[in-house]
N, CA, C and O atoms as CSV, one atom per row, in Angstrom:
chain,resi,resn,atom,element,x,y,z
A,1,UNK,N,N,3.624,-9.038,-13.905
A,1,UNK,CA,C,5.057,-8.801,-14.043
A,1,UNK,C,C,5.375,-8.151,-15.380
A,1,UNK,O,O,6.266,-7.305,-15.464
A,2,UNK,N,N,4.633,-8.549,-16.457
A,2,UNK,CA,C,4.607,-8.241,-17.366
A,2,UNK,C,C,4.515,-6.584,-17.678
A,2,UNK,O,O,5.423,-5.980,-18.249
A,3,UNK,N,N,3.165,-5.899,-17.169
A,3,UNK,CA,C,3.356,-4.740,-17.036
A,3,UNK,C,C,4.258,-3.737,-15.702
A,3,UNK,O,O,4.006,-2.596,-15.315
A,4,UNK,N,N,4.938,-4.335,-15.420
A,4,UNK,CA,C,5.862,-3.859,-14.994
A,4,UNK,C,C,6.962,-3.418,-15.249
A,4,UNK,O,O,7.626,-2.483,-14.802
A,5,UNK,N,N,7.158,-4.380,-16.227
A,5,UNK,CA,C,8.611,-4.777,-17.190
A,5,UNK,C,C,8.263,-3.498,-18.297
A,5,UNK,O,O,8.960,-2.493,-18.431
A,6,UNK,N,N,6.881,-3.838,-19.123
A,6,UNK,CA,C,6.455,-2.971,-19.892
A,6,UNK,C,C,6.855,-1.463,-19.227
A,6,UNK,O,O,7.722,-0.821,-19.821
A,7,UNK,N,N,6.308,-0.944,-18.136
A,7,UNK,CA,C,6.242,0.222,-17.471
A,7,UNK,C,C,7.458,1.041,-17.651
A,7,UNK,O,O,7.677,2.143,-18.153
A,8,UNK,N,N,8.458,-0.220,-16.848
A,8,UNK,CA,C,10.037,-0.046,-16.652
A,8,UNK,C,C,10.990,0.775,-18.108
A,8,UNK,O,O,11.971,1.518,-18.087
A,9,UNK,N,N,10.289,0.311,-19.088
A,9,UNK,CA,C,10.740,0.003,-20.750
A,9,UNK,C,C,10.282,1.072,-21.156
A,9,UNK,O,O,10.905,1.522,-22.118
A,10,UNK,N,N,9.359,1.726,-20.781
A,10,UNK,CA,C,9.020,2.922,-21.433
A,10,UNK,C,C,9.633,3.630,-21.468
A,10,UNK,O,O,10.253,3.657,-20.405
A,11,UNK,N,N,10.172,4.962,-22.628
A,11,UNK,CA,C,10.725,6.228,-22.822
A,11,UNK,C,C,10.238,6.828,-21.791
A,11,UNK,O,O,11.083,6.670,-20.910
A,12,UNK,N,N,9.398,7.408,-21.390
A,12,UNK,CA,C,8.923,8.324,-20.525
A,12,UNK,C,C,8.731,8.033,-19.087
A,12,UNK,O,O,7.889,8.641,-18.427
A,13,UNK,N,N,9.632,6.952,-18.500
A,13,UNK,CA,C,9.846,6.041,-17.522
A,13,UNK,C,C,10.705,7.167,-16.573
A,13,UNK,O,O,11.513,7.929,-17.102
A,14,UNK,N,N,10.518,7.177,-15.564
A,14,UNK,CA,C,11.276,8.033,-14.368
A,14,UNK,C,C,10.860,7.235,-12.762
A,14,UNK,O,O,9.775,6.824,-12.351
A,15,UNK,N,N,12.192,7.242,-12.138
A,15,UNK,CA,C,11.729,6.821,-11.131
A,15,UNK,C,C,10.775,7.775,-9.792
A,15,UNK,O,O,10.875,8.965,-9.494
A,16,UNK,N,N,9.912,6.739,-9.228
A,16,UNK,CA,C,8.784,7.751,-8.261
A,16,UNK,C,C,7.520,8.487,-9.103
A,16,UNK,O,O,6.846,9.414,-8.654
A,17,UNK,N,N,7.333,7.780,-10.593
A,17,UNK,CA,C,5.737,8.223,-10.828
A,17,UNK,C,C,5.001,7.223,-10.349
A,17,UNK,O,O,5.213,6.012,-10.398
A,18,UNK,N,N,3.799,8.039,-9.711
A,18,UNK,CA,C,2.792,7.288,-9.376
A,18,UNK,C,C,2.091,6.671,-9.956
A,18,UNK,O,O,1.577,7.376,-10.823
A,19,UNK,N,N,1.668,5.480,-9.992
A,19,UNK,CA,C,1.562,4.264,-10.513
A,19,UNK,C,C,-0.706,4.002,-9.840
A,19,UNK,O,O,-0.991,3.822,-8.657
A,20,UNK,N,N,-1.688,4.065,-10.875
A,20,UNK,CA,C,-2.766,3.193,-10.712
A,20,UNK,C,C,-3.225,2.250,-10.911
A,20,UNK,O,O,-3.803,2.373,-11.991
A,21,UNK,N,N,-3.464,0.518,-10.232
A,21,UNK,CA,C,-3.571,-0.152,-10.269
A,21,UNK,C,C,-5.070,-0.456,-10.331
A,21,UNK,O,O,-5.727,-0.464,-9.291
A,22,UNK,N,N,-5.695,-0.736,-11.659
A,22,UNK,CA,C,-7.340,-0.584,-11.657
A,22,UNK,C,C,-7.721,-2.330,-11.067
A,22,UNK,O,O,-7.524,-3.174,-11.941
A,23,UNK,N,N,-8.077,-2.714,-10.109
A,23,UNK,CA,C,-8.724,-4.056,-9.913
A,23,UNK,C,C,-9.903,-4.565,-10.215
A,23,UNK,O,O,-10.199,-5.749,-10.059
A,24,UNK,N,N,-10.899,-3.383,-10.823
A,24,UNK,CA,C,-12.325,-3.576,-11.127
A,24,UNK,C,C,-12.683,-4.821,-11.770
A,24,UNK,O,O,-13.761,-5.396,-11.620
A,25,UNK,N,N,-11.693,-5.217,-12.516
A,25,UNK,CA,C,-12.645,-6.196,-13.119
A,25,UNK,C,C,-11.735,-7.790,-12.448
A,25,UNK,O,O,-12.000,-8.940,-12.798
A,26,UNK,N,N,-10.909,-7.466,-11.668
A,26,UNK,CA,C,-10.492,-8.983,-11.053
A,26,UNK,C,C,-12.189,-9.534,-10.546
A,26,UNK,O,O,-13.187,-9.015,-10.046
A,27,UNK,N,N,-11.735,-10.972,-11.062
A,27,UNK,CA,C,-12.959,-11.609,-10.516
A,27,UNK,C,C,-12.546,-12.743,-9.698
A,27,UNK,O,O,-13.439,-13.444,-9.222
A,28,UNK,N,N,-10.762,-13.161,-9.354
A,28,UNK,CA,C,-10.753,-13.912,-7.998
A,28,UNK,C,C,-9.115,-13.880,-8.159
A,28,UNK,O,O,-8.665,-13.619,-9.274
A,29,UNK,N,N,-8.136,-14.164,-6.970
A,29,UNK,CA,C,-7.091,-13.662,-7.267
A,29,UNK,C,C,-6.486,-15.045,-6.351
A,29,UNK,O,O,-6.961,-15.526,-5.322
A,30,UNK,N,N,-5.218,-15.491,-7.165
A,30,UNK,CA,C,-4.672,-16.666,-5.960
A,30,UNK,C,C,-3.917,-15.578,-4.774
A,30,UNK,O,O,-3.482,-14.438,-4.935
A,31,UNK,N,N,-3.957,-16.291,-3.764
A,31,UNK,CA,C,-3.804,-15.967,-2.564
A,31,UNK,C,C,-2.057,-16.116,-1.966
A,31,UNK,O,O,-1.674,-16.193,-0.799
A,32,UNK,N,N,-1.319,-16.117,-3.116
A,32,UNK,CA,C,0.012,-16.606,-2.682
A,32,UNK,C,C,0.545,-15.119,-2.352
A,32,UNK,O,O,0.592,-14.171,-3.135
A,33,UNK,N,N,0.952,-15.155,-0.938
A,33,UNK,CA,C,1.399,-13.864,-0.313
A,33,UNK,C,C,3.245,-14.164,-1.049
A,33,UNK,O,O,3.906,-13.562,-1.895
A,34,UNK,N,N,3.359,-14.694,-0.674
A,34,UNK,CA,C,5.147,-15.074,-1.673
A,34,UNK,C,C,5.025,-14.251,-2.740
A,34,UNK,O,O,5.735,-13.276,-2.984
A,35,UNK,N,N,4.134,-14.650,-3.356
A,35,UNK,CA,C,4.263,-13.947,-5.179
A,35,UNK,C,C,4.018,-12.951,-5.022
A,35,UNK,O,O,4.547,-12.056,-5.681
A,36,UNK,N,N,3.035,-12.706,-4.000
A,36,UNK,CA,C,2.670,-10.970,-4.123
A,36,UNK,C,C,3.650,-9.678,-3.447
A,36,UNK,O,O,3.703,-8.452,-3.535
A,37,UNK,N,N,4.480,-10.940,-2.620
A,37,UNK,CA,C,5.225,-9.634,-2.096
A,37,UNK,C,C,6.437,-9.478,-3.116
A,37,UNK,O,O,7.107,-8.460,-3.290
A,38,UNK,N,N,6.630,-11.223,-4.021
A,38,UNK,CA,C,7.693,-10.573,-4.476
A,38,UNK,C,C,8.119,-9.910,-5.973
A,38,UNK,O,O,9.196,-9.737,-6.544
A,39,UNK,N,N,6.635,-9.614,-6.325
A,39,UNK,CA,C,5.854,-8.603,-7.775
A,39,UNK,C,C,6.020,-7.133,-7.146
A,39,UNK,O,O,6.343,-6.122,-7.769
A,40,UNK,N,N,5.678,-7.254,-5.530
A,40,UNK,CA,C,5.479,-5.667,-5.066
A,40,UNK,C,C,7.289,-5.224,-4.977
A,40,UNK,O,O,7.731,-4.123,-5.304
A,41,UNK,N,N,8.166,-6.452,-4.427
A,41,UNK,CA,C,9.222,-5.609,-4.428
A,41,UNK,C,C,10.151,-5.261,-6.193
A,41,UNK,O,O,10.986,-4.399,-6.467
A,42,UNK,N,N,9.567,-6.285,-7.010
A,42,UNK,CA,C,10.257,-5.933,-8.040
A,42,UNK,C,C,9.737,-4.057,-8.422
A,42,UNK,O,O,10.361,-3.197,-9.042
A,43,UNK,N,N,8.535,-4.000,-7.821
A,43,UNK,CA,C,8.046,-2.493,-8.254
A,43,UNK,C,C,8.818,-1.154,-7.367
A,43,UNK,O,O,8.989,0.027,-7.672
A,44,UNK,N,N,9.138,-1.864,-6.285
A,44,UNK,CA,C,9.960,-0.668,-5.505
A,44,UNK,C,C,11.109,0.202,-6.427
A,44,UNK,O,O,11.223,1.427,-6.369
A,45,UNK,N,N,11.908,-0.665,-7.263
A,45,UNK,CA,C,12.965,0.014,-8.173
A,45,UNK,C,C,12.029,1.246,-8.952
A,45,UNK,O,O,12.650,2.309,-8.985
A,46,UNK,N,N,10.857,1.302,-9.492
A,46,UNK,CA,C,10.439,2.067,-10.023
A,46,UNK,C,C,9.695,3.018,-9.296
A,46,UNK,O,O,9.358,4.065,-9.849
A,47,UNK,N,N,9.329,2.728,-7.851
A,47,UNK,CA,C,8.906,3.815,-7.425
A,47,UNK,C,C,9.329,4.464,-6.112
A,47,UNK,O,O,8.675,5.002,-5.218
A,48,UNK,N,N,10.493,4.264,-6.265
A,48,UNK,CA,C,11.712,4.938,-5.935
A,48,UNK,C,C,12.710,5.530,-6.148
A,48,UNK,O,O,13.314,5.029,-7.096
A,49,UNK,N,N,13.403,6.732,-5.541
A,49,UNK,CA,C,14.898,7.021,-5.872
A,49,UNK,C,C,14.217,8.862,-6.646
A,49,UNK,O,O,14.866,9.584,-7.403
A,50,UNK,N,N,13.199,9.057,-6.262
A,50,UNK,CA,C,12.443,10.674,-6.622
A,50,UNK,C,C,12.608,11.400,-5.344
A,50,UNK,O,O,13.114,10.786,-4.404
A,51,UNK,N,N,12.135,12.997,-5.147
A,51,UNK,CA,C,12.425,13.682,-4.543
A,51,UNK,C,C,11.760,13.456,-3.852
A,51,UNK,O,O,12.143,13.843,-2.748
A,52,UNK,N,N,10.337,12.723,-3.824
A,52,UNK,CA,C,8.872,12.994,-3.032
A,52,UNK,C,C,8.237,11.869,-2.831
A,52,UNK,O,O,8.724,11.075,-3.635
A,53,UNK,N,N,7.348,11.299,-2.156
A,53,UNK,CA,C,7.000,9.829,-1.806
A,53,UNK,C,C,5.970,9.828,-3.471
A,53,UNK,O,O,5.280,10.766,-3.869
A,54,UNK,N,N,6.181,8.445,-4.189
A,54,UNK,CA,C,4.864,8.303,-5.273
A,54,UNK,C,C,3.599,7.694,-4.732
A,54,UNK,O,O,3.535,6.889,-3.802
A,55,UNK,N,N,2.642,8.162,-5.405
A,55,UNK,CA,C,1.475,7.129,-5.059
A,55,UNK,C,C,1.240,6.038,-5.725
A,55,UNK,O,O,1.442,5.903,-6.932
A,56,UNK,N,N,0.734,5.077,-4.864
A,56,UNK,CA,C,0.889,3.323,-5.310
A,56,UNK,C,C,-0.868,3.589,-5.140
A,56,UNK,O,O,-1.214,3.709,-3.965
A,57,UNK,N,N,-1.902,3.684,-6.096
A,57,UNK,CA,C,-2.964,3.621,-5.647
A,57,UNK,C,C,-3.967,2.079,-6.124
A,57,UNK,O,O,-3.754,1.744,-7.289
A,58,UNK,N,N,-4.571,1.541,-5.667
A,58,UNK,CA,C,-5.599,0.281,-5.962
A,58,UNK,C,C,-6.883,1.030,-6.056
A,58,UNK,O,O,-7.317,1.684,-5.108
A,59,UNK,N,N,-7.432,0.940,-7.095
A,59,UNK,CA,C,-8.822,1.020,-6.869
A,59,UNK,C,C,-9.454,-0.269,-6.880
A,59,UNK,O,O,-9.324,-1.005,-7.858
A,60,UNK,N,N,-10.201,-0.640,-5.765
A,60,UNK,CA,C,-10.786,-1.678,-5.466
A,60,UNK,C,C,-12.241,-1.349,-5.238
A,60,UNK,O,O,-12.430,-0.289,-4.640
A,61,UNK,N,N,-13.202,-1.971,-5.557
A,61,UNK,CA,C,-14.479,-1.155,-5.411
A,61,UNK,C,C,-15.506,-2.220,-5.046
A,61,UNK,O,O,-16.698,-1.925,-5.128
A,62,UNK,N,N,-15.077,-3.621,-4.590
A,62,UNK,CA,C,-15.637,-4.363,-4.006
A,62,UNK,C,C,-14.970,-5.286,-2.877
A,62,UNK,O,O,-13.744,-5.198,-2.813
A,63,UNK,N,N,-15.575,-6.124,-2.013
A,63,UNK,CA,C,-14.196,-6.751,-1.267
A,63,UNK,C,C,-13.358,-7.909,-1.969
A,63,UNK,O,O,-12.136,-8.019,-1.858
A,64,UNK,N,N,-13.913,-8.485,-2.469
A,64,UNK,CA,C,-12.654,-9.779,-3.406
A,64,UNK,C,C,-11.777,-8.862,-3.995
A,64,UNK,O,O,-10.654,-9.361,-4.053
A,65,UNK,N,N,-11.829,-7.401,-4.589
A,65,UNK,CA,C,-10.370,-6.599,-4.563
A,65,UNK,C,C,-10.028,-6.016,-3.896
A,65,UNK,O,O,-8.839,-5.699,-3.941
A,66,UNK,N,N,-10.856,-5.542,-2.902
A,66,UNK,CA,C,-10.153,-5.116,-1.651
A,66,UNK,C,C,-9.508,-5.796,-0.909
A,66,UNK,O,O,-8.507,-5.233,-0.465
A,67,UNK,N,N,-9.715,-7.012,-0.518
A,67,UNK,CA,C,-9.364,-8.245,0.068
A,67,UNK,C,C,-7.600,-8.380,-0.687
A,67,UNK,O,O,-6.664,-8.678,0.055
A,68,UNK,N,N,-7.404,-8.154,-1.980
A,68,UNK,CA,C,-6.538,-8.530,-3.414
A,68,UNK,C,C,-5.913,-7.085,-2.416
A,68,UNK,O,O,-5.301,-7.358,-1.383
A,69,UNK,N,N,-6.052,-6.058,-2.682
A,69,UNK,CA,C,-5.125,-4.365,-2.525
A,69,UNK,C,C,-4.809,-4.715,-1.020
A,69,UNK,O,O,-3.872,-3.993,-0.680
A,70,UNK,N,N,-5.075,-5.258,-0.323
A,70,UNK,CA,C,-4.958,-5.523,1.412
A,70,UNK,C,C,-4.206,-6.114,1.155
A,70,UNK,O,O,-3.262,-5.410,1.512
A,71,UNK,N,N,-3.791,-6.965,0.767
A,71,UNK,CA,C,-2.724,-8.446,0.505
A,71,UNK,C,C,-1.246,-7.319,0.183
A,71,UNK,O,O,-0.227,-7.014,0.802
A,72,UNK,N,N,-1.655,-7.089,-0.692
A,72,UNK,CA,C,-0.751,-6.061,-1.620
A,72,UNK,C,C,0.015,-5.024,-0.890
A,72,UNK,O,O,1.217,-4.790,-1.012
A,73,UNK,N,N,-0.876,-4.409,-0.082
A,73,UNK,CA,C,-0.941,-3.151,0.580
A,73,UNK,C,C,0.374,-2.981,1.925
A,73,UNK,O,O,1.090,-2.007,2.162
A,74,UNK,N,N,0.306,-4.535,2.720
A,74,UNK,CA,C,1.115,-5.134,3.266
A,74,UNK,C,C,2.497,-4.804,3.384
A,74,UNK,O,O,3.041,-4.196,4.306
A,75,UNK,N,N,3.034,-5.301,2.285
A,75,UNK,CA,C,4.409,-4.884,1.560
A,75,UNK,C,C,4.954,-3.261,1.171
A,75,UNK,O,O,6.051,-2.821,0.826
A,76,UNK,N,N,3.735,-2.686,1.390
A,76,UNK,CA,C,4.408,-1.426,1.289
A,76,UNK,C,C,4.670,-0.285,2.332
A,76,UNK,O,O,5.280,0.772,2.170
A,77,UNK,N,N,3.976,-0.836,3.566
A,77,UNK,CA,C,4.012,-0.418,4.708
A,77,UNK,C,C,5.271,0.453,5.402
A,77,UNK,O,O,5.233,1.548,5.962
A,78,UNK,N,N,6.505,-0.535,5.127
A,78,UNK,CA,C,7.677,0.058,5.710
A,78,UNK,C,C,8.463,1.063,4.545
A,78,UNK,O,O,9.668,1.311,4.545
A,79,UNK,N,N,7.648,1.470,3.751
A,79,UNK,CA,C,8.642,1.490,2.149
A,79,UNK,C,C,8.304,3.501,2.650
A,79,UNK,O,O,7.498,4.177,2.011
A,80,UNK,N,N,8.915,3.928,3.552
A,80,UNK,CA,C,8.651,5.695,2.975
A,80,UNK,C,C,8.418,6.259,1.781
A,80,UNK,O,O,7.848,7.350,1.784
A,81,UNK,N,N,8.845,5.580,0.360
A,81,UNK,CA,C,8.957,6.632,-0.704
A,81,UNK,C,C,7.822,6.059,-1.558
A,81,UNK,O,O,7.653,6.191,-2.771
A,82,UNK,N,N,7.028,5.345,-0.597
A,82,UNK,CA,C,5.702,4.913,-1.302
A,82,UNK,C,C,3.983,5.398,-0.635
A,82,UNK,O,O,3.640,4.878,0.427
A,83,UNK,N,N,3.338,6.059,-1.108
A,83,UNK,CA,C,2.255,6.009,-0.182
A,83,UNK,C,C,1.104,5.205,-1.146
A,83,UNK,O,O,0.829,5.478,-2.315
A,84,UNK,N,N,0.574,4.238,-0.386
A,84,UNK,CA,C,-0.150,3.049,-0.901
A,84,UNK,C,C,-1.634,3.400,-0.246
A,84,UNK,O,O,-1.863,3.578,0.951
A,85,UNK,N,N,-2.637,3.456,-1.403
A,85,UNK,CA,C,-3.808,3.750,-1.342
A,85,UNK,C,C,-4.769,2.862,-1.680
A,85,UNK,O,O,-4.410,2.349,-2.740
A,86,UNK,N,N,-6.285,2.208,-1.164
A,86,UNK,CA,C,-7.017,1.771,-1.578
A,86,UNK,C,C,-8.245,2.678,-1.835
A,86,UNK,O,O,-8.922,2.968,-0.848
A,87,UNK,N,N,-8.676,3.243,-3.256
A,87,UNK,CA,C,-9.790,3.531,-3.010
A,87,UNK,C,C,-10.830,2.382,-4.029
A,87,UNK,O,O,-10.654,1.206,-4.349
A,88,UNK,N,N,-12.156,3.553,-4.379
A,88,UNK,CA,C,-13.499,2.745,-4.739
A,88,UNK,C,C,-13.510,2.822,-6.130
A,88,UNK,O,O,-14.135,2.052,-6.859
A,89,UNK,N,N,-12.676,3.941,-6.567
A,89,UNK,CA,C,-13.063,4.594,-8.148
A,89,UNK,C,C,-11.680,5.208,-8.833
A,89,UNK,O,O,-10.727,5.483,-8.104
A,90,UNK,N,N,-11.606,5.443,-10.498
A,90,UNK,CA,C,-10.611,5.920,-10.650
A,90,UNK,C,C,-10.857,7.600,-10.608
A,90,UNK,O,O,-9.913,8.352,-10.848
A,91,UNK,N,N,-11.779,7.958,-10.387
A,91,UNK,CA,C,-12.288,9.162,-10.515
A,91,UNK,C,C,-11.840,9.515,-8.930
A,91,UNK,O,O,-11.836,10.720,-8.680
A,92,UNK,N,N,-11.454,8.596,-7.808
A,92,UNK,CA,C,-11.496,9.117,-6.594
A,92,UNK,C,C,-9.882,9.210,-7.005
A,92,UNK,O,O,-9.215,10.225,-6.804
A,93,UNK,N,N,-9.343,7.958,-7.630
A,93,UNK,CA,C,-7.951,8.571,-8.111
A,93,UNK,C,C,-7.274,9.771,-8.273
A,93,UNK,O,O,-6.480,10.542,-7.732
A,94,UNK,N,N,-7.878,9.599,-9.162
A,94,UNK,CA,C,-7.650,11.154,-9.976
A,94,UNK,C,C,-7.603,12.531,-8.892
A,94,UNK,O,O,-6.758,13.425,-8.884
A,95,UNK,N,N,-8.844,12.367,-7.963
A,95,UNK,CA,C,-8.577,13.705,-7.158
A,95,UNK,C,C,-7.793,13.451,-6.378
A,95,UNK,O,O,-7.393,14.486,-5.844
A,96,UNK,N,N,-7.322,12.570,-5.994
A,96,UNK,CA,C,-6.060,12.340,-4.862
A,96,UNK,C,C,-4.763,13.156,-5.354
A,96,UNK,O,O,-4.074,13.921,-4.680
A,97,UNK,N,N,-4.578,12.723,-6.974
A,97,UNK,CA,C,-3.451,13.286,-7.781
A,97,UNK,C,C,-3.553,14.323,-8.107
A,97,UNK,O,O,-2.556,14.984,-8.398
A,98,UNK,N,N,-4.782,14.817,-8.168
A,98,UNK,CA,C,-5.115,16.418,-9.212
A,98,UNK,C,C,-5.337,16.330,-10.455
A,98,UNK,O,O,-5.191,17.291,-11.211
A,99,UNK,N,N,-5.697,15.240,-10.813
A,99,UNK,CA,C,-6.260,15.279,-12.528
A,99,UNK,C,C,-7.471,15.068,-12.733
A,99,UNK,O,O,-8.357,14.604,-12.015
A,100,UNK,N,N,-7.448,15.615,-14.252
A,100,UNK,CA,C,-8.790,15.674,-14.503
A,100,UNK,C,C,-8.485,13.864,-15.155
A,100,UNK,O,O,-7.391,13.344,-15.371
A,101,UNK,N,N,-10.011,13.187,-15.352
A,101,UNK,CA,C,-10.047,12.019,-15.756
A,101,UNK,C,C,-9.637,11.360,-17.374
A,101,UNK,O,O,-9.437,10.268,-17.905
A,102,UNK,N,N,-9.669,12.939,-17.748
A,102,UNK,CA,C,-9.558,12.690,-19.172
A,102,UNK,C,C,-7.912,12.913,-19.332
A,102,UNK,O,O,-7.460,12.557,-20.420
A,103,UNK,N,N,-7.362,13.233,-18.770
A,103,UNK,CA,C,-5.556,12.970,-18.372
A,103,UNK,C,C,-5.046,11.410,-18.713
A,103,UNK,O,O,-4.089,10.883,-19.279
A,104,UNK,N,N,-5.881,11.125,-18.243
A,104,UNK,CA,C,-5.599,9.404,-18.495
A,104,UNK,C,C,-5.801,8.720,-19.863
A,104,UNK,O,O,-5.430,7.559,-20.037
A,105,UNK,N,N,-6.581,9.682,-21.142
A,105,UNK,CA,C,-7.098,8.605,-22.376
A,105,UNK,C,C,-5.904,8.603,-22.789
A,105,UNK,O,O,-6.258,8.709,-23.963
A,106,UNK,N,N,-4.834,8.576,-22.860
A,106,UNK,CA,C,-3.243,8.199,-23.619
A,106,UNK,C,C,-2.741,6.881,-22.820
A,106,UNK,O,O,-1.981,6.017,-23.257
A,107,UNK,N,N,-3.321,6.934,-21.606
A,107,UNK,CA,C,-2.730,5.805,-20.773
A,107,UNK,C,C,-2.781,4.559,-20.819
A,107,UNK,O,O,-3.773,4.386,-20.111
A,108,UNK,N,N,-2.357,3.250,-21.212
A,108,UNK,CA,C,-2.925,2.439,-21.313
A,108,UNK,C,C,-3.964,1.615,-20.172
A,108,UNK,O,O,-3.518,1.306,-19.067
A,109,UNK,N,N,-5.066,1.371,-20.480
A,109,UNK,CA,C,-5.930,0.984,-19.618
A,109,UNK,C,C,-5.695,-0.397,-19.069
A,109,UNK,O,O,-5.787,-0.656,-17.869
A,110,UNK,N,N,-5.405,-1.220,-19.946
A,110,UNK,CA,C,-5.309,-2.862,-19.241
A,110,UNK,C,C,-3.945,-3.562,-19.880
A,110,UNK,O,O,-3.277,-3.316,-20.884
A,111,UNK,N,N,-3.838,-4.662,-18.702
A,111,UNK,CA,C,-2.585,-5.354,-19.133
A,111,UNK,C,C,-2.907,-6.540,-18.766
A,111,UNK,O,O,-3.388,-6.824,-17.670
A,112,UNK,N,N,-2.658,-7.316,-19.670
A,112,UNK,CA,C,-3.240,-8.746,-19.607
A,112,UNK,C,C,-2.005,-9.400,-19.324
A,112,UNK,O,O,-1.973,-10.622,-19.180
């Protein structure tokens, strides 16, 4: 929630940028579908209200986060101005969006 809030707060904040969610290093996740749907809808305000659907992407690269981005993934189903992705890598990221990988060293990497 936290980086969300953070996200929200930023200067360079616009609604409908696409948003990567790195899961690599989750190592077990509680299972409360309640909380998760209702973290995913606080995120709809931000990735919504743009000209063009954003991408919501998970990289999950094993199943205990894939299992985690499936849970997740759920909630975004009916949402048009979202297209919600699971891949393996951020590098598979990246070509989904069109960037090169090194686009990202300004970005912050983790949020605790």
């Amino acid at each position: 929630m936290s980086g969300i809030s953070d996200f929200r707060e930023n200067p360079a904040f616009q609604a409908g940028l696409s948003q990567i969610l790195d899961l690599t290093d989750v190592t077990e996740f509680e299972r409360d579908f309640a909380k998760i749907m209702s973290l995913q809808a606080t995120q709809v305000e931000a990735l919504t209200g743009a000209d063009a659907p954003a991408y919501f992407i998970f990289i999950a690269p094993n199943e205990l986060t894939q299992a985690m981005a499936n849970s997740a993934l759920k909630s975004w189903r009916e949402i048009d101005a979202v297209v919600p992705l699971v891949l393996n890598s951020l590098q598979d990221a990246c070509d989904v969006l069109g960037l090169d990988i090194s686009e990202l060293a300004d970005v912050p990497q983790k949020v605790t």
